[in-house]
Every structure is written in C-alpha cells, then in structure tokens.
N, C-alpha and C positions, 0 to 999 in steps of 0.2 A: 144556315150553317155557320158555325162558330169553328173559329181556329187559332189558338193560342188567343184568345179570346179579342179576337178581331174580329167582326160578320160580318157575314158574306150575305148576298140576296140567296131566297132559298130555292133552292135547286128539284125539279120534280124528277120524273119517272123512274125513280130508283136508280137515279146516276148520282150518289152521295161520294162511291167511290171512284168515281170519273173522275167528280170536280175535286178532290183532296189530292188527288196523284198530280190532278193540274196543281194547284197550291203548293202540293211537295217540290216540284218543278221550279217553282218560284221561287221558292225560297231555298233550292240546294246549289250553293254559286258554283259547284261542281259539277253539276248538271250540262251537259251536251245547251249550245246556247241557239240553235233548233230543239221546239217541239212542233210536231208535225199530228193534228187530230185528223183520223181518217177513221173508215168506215165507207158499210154499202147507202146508199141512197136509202132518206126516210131515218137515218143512223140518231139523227140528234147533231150533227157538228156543228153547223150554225146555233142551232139553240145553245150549245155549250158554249162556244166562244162569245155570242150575246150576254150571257148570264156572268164570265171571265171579266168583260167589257166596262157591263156596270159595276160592277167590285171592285175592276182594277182604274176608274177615272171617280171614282167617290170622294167626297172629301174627306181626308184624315188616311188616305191609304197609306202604308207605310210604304218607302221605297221602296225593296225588290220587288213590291207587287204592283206600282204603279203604274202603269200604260198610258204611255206618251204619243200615240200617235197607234189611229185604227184606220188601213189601206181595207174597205170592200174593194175585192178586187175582179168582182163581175163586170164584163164590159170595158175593165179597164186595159191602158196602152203604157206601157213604159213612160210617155209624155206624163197622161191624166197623171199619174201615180209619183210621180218625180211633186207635180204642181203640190197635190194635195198632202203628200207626207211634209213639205217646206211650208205647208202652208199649218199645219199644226205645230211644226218644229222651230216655229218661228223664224223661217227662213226664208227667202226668195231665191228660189231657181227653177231654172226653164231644162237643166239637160243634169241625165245620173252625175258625172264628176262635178259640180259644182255643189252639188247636194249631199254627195260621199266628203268630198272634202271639208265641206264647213260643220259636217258631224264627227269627222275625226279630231277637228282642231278644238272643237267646244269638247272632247272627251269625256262627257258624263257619261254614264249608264243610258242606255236607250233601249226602251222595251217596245215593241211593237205588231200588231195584231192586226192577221191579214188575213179574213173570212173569205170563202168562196175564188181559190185561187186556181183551180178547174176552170171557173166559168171565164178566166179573164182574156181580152181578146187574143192574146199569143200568150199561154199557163207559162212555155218554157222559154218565152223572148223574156216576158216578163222577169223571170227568173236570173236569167243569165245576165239580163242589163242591167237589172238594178237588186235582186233581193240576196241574189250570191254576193254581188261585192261588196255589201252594207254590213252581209255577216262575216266580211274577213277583218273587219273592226272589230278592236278586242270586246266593247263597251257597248255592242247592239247584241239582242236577243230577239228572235223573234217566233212566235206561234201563229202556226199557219194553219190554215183545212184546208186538204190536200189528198186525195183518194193513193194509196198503193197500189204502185204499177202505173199512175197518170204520169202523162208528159211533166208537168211540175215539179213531182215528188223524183224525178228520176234528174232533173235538171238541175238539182241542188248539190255541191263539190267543196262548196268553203267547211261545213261541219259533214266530216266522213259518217258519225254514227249519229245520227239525230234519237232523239228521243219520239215516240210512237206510242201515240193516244189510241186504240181502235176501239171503235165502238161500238165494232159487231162481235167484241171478243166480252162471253159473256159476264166473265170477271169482273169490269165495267157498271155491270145495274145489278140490282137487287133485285131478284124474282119477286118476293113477297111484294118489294112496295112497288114494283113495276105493276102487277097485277091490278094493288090498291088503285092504281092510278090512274090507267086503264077503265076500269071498273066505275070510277066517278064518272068520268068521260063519255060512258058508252062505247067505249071502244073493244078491241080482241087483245086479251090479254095472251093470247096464242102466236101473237105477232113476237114475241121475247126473243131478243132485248132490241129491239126496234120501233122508236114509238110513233116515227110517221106512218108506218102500217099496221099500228095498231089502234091507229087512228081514223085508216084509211085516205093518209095525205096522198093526193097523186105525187108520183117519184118523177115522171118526166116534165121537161119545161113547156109552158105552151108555145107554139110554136106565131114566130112574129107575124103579124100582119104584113096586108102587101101595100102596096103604094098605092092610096084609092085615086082612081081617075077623075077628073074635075073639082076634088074637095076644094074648097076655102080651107086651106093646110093653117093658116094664119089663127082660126076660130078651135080649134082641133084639142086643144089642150095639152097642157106639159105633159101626162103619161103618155097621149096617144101620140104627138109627135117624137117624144125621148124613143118609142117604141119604132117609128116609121126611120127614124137617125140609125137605131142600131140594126134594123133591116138593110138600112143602104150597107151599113158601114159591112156587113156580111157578108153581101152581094156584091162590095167592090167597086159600086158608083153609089153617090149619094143623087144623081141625078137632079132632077127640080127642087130638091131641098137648098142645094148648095147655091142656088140662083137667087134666093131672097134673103137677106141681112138677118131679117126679124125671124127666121126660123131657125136663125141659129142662137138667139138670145131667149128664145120662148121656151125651147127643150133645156132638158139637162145637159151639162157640158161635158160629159164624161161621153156619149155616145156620139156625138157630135164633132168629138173631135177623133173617135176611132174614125168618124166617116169624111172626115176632112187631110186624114194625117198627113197625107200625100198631095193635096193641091198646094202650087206656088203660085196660084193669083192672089191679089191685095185683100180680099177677105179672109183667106185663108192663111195668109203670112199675119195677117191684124188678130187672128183668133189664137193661133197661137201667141203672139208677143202678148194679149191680155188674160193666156190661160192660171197664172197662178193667180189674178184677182178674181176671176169668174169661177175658177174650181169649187167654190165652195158657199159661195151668192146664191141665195136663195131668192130672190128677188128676179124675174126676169128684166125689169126698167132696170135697173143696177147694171145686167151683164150688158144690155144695150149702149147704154151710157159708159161702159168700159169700154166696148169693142169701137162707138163711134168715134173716141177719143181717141184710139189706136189710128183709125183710118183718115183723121184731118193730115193733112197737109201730105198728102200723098197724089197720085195720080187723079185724072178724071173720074174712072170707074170707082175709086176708092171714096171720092167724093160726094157721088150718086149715094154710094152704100150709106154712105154718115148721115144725109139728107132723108133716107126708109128710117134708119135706128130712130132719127127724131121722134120717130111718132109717137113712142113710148114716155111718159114724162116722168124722169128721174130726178131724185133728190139733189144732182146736182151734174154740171153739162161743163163738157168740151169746150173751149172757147176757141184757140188755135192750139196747134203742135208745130214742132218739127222732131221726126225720127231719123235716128242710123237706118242708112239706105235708101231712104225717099224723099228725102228733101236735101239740095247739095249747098243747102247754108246750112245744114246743123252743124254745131259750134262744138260738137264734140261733144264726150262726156263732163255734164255741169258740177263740179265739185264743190260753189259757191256761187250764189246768188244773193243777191240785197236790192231792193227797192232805191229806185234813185233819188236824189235831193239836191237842190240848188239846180249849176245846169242840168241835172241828170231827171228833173221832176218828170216824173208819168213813163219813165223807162225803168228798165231790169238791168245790171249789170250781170255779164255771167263768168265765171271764172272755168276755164278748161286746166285741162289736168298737167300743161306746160307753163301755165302761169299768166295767159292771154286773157284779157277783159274786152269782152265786146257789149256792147248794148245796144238791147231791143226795145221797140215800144211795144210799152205793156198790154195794150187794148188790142193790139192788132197782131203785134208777133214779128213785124217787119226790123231789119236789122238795121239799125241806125249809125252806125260806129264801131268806133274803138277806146280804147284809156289805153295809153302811151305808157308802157309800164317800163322804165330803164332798165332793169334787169328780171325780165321774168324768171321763174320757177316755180316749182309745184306749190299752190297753195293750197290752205283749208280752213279760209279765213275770207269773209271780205266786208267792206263797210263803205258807208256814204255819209260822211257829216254832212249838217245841214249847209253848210258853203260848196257844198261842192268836192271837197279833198275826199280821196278812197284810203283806206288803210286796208293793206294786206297783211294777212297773217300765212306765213309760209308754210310747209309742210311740218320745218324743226323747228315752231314756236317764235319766230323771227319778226317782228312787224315794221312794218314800211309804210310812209307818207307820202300818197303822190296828191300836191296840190295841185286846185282847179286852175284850171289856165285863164280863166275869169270868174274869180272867186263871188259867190255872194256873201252877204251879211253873214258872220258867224266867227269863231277862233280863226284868228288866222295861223297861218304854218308854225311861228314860235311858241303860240298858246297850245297846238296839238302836241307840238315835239315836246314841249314842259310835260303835259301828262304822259305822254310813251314817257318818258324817260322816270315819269314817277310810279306807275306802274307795275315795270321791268323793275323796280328797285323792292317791289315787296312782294310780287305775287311769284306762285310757283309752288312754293314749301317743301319740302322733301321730297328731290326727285322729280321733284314738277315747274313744267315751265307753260308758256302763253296757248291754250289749246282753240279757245273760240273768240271771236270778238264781233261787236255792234256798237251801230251809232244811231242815236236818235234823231232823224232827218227834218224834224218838229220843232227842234230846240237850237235855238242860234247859236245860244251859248255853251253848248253840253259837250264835253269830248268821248269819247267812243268809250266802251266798256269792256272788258275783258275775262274770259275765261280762261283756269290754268289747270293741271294733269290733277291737282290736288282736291278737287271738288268747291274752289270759290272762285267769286264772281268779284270783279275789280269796279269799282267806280269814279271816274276822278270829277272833284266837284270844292271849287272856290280854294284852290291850292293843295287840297289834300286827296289823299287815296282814303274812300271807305270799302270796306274785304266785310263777305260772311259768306262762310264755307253752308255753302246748298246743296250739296251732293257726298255721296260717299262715292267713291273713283272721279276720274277725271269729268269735266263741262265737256260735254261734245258737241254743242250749238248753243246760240248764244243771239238773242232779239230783242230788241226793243221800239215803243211806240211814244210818243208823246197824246197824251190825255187832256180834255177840257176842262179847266178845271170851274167852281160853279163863284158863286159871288162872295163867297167869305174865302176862297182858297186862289192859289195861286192861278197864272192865266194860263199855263200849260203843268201835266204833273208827268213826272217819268215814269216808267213802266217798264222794269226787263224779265224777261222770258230766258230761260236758261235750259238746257234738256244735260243729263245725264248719263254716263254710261251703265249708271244704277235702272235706267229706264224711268227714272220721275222727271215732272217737267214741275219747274220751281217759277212763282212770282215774285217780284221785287220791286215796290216804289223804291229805291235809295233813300228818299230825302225821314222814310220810314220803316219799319222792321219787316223782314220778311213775313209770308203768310206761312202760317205753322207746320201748315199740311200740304203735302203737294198739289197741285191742281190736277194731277192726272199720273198715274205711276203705270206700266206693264213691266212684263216679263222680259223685256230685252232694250239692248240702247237704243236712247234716242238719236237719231241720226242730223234733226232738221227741227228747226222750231222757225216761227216768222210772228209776228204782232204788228197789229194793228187797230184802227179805231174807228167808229163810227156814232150817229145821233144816239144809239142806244147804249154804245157804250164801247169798252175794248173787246176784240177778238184776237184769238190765241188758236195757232195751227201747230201742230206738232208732229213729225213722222218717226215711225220707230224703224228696226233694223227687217223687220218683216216684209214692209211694203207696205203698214197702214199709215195711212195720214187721217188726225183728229182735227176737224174742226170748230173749238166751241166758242158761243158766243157767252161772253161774261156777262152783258148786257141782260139776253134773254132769256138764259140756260139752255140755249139752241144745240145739240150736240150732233154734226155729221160727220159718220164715219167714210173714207174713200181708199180705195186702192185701185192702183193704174197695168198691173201685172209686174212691175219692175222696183228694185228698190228707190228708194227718194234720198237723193243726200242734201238737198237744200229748198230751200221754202225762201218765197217772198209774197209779201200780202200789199197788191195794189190795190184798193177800194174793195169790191165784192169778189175780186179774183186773185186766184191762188194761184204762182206759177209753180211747179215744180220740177227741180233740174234731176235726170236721172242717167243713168250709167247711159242708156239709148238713148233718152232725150231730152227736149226742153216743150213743156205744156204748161198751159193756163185754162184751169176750171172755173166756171162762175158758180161760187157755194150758195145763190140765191138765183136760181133759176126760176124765168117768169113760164106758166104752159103754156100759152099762147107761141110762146118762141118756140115752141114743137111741135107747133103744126094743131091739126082738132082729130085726135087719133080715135077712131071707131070703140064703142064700147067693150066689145071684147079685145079690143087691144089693151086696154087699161088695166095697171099691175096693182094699183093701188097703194104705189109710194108717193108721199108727200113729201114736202121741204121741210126741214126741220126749223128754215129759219122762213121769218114773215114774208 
C-alpha cells in the first residue's frame, strides 16, 4: 500500500480501506487523539494494528506516523506497563506519575500502540491508572484494540469522542478481494468481512493449565512456566512458584509479576525494584543476574534467594549492594562517585545528595569513613587526585579543594588551586559554567579536568588550559584513567571520557587530538561515565538517562550491555568492578565473571549467555 507515496507493508483480506482510514487518522492533527479498532472476535484487530506497528517503527517513517512505543497489553498490570512503555521511551520508572511526568516535560509528540487491551489483567484499572492520564497530555495519541461495550473502551474520559475503527462494519473490506483471499487460503469466503472465521481460527483462548503436581517446574520451559505464572496470577495465589527465585527468572516477567503484585517478602519487593530492567530481557541468566543483584545485602532469606539465582551464569554478577530499606548504612541517594587514590586507594568515595562523602572499600562494600567536607552542599561533581586531595564540583558549577590530611606524592594544594583558578578563568562560554569534573588517580602530576554547560572539556597541563568543545549541550560526566604507555611513548598516557547531554560519550588523550567520532552515541543523556585500565588495554563504562550502563573494553572490542532497574547517575571502575550509585542504591558488578563462581548449574538450567569479556 502506497500513500502520498510512502509504503506501507501490504495489507491482505480486503482491508485496504481499514488500513487508509488508520493512515487518515494519522496523519489528520485534528483527529480525536484516541483511535479505538474494535470488532467481533476473529475481526482482524490484532493483525491490523501488527501490520500499523511495522509501518509505523520503519526506518524513514515520517513523524506523525511514527510509533514510539507498542504496550501488548495481554496479561499486563499497570506496574508491567508503567516498566515497559519507560523502557521504550527511554525512561526509567517504577509507578504511572513519574512516567506521566517525565513525558510531559520532554513534550514531544508521542504515539503509542496498545494491542489486546481486553486481554490485560484489570482492561479498566489498566485504563484508569495509566492510559487515561497519558492521554490528558496534549502530545500523546494513542490506538488501542478495544471491543465496544468492554470494560476498557467504557473506561476511557480524557478524549470524550474517540475515533472508531470497527471491523465488523462491512465498509471496512472489500468483498471481492476478501473473497480473493479467502479462496487462496482455502478458507469460507461466506465468513464476510471476518477473516478468522473464514479461516476457521478458534475465536476463544485456550484455557490455562493447572499446576502439575510433582513437575521439576525448574526444566518446564519459558512458554509452559510464563503459562503456569499467569494461571496463579488468575487464581490469586502463585503458590509453589513464588518459593523458588529461578522461577521467577526463567518465565516471562509480564505474568510473573501480575502473580507476584501483592507479596511484600524480599523476593517480591527485589522483583519489583528490578522490574524495568527485566521487562524487556530476553535472556532469562540476565533477569537472574538482575533480580540476584537486587537481593544482596538484604536480609537472610533474601540471601538464600541470590545464592539459587547463582546458578544461572550471566554475562555479568552482583558483587555486593546496599539498598533504600534494607541495609541501614546506605548512604543515601549516590549522586557522585570516583575511585579513590593516594590515601583513598581500593575505596569509592560517594557523594549524597547534602553534600557528605563517605567511603567504602571497593571489593567488599564495607564503609570505611568519611571526607571532612567544611562546608557541605549539594554536589554533582567529585574527584581524587592522585595525592589524595577531593575536589567537589557543587550543584551551581562551584569547585572546592579538600586536601589530603596526609598527602601523597603528587600537586600539592597551591599547584591544584593554580589550575582551579585557570580553569574558572576560561571554561563556560556562553551561559555556561563548570558542569562535570575528574582526576586522574594514575598521574602524580596531573590536575583534575573539567566539564562546562557549553559542551568542552577543560585540561590544565604545564601552566596552561587546553579546551575542545566535545559535545553539543552541556558535559554531564566527565572520567579519566591514566594508560601504559609502551617503550618509545611516555610512562603513563592520559585518557578522558566525557558523556554528553547530546547522548555521545567522547575520547580524549589531551596531550593529542580528540577521536573524530564518538565512541558510543544513544538517544538520550548520558548520565555517568567511569574509565579505567587493564593488561589489555583501557575500559570505558558509560550509563545513559534510561537505566543502561555500557561497558566496552577498547582493548578487546568486548561490549556488555547492563541495567539494574533503576537510573545510574555515577559510575566508578575499580579493577573488573563497576560500582554504580543510583537514586536507591549503591552496587558493584564484576563485568568478568568466572562460572565456576556460580556454582555447576544443571544442563537445563543453562541460558546460554557468555561473557563478552575473556
């Protein structure tokens, strides 16, 4: 199908002028911003909004037609549906208002397509909590399948007249090529205009299994478990399911948690706080590896459960936590982290969101301290020269030197305050002042780096400032490692890492030009960047505003993707481990996971993800 000479995928059973009245829809900004395809069962409405789906996520679609975000909404709970539409929309959120809000503030157009809204486990909760208050946004549209007269379609009040696709209305298909179509098929072209019974599709759903008595539930497989999950979740008890970790990672997460929504033991409080990284992981090692990371440093029982997820061997593991609620040293929400140096070697510094530095040791997680900060306040900055001295970078672009109370080798206090104050004298540019800052813990002599609102990166080196603007908007994290250098080159080389609100993550030796091309761009800011280095070479982690964190190894071209369910605002890379501070907590991943460290899990346990790195 061509239209204004843009194709469409082409469309069967004489519904030409179904899909054109959808297209008109699309493209009339006047149009009611509800359309609603209904029809009797067997009608076509899933097949038409599939056919919608792939048209409207193609590449080259034009704006008003392109679809941002497809909710199936079989099975699903106001949570699943919250997870999954933030998890396309480049978002992180766990509850409707924090998902409604950060879509009205980004204000673009947002189209969105929500198949089988009948089938979802409450059509009109559904409804009510989240797809009515999305459409009292002036800038969402969205198309639904939805029966007239269903709970759903009757639960809808933000758009009074919606627009009305029916499918049994025969206007809709073409007799002739209905027939035609039919007719290839073998099927009853007597069925008009209805092409699952003219096909002879069964119209009702099969009806679910029961809970078989003594199975090995663990060997069952993702359909038959996802199936035995949305049986409990029916029935009101998920029963035996809810007692093994690994059956919640093995099934699909969408019925799992209608069958969970309601428990408040530590498995079920962990499944949820990992639901927007698991919503959409296809991987069952991955959602184990998410959920076991959720449940370290919590209770006994929660303990137990992270020592079953083991057994599954993921591309990358847990090392410790601490979360809001279950552990009473967490340090709050981490708004800054840096790898420590001089006194601070083989710890984390972490910055709370009042301006307090504590630090932990890195391998373990245990709290070791504090940094004496004379005047705290909110930062969004922090740094370890290699002697020891922190510089804070405050919320208003502000930086501060707290030296080492026993300094080691390195600038001391008047050679750092020379660079702040050289610095501050050139970065910024129009409207913009100090946004990110690092120090390279590697280099004795190297003063800290800095990021400003204007897209460059600051370097002070042998008296002077060197500047190149790396970004288009503001630096919004800002890393560096020091590098080996080989027999003809210097004995250490610099390396900084910069992240953008453009969403690209930029390289930089200083003492040489940047690299042309970003090392890594997405669709949204980056939030967190951390570098580091090993025999193979430098590594480079970087988290965007979503919840992913990348970590690739330059060395080996190793690339592993993670997320935790929550956003990440800071990154620090101690050896093979990643810590990352997030709104709920502070964790450390090891991005090189040995299997043995997970126990020798049964053959059918095994998902068949490997490590990306050696």
């Amino acid at each position: 199908m061509v239209r204004d000479g843009r194709r469409m995928p082409p469309l069967g059973a004489g519904r030409r002028a179904a899909g054109l009245a959808l297209l008109g829809w699309l493209d009339d900004s006047r149009a009611p911003r509800l359309c609603r395809v209904a029809g009797p069962p067997g009608a076509g409405k899933s097949h038409l909004l599939a056919w919608l789906v792939r048209g409207g996520t193609a590449e080259g679609v034009p704006g008003e037609r392109r679809i941002h975000a497809v909710l199936p909404a079989a099975g699903a709970t106001v949570r699943t549906a919250v997870w999954s539409l933030g998890r396309q929309l480049d978002l992180v959120a766990h509850a409707p208002g924090p998902l409604i809000g950060a879509i009205a503030a980004d204000g673009r157009p947002t189209l969105i397509c929500v198949p089988g809204l009948d089938a979802a486990e409450d059509p009109a909760g559904l409804v009510t909590g989240l797809l009515d208050p999305l459409l009292r946004l002036p800038g969402v549209r969205l198309v639904i399948e939805a029966t007239t007269g269903g709970a759903a379609a009757g639960a809808f009040t933000a758009v009074p007249a919606p627009a009305v696709l029916d499918l049994g209305d025969p206007q809709w298909t073409d007799r002739a090529r209905f027939a035609q179509w039919a007719a290839a098929r073998g099927g009853d072209a007597a069925a008009y205009p209805l092409p699952g019974p003219a096909l002879g599709t069964p119209a009702a759903p099969p009806v679910p299994p029961a809970l078989p008595a003594g199975a090995d539930l663990r060997s069952a497989g993702e359909e038959a478990l996802s199936a035995l999950w949305a049986a409990a979740a029916a029935g009101g008890d998920p029963g035996p399911l809810a007692a093994d970790p690994l059956l919640y990672a093995l099934a699909r997460p969408v019925p799992v948690t209608a069958a969970v929504e309601r428990r408040d033991d530590a498995l079920g409080r962990a499944w949820r706080a990992a639901g927007p990284a698991v919503i959409e992981e296809p991987d069952p090692a991955v959602r184990a590896a998410v959920l076991r990371t959720r449940l370290l440093g919590a209770d006994p029982a929660a303990a137990a459960a992270a020592a079953v997820l083991a057994q599954l061997p993921a591309p990358w593991s847990g090392r410790w936590a601490r979360w809001e609620g279950a552990d009473r040293d967490w340090p709050g929400p981490s708004v800054a982290i840096t790898a420590g140096a001089g006194p601070y070697l083989s710890q984390v510094l972490v910055a709370d969101p009042t301006g307090a530095v504590r630090t932990f040791d890195a391998a373990t997680g245990r709290r070791v301290g504090a940094v004496v900060v004379p005047s705290p306040r909110p930062l969004r900055g922090l740094a370890v020269t290699a002697g020891g001295s922190a510089v804070l970078l405050d919320a208003w672009g502000r930086a501060e030197l707290v030296v080492a109370a026993e300094p080691r080798p390195g600038l001391d206090a008047y050679g750092l305050m020379a660079a702040l104050d050289a610095v501050r004298a050139v970065a910024g540019g129009p409207g913009g002042g100090l946004s990110a800052v690092a120090a390279i813990g590697g280099l004795a002599d190297s003063a800290p780096a800095f990021g400003d609102a204007a897209g460059a990166v600051h370097w002070y080196q042998d008296g002077r400032v060197v500047t190149e603007r790396l970004h288009h908007g503001p630096v919004t994290a800002l890393a560096g490692a020091a590098l080996g250098g080989g027999p003809l080159s210097d004995p250490e080389i610099p390396l900084l890492v910069s992240g953008g609100f453009d969403g690209a993550v930029r390289l930089w030796g200083p003492r040489s030009a940047p690299m042309p091309e970003p090392s890594d761009r997405r669709g949204c800011p980056v939030t967190a960047v951390a570098a580091g280095a090993t025999a193979a070479g430098p590594v480079v982690a970087a988290a965007w505003s979503d919840g992913l964190v990348r970590v690739r190894d330059l060395g080996t071209g190793g690339v592993l993707d993670l997320r935790t369910g929550s956003e990440v605002w800071s990154l620090a890379l101690a050896g093979t481990l990643l810590v990352l501070g997030m709104p709920d907590g502070l964790a450390a991943v090891d991005t090189r996971p040995r299997t043995p460290g997970y126990g020798a899990p049964a053959p059918e346990l095994r998902a068949g993800a490997e490590s990306n790195f050696p």
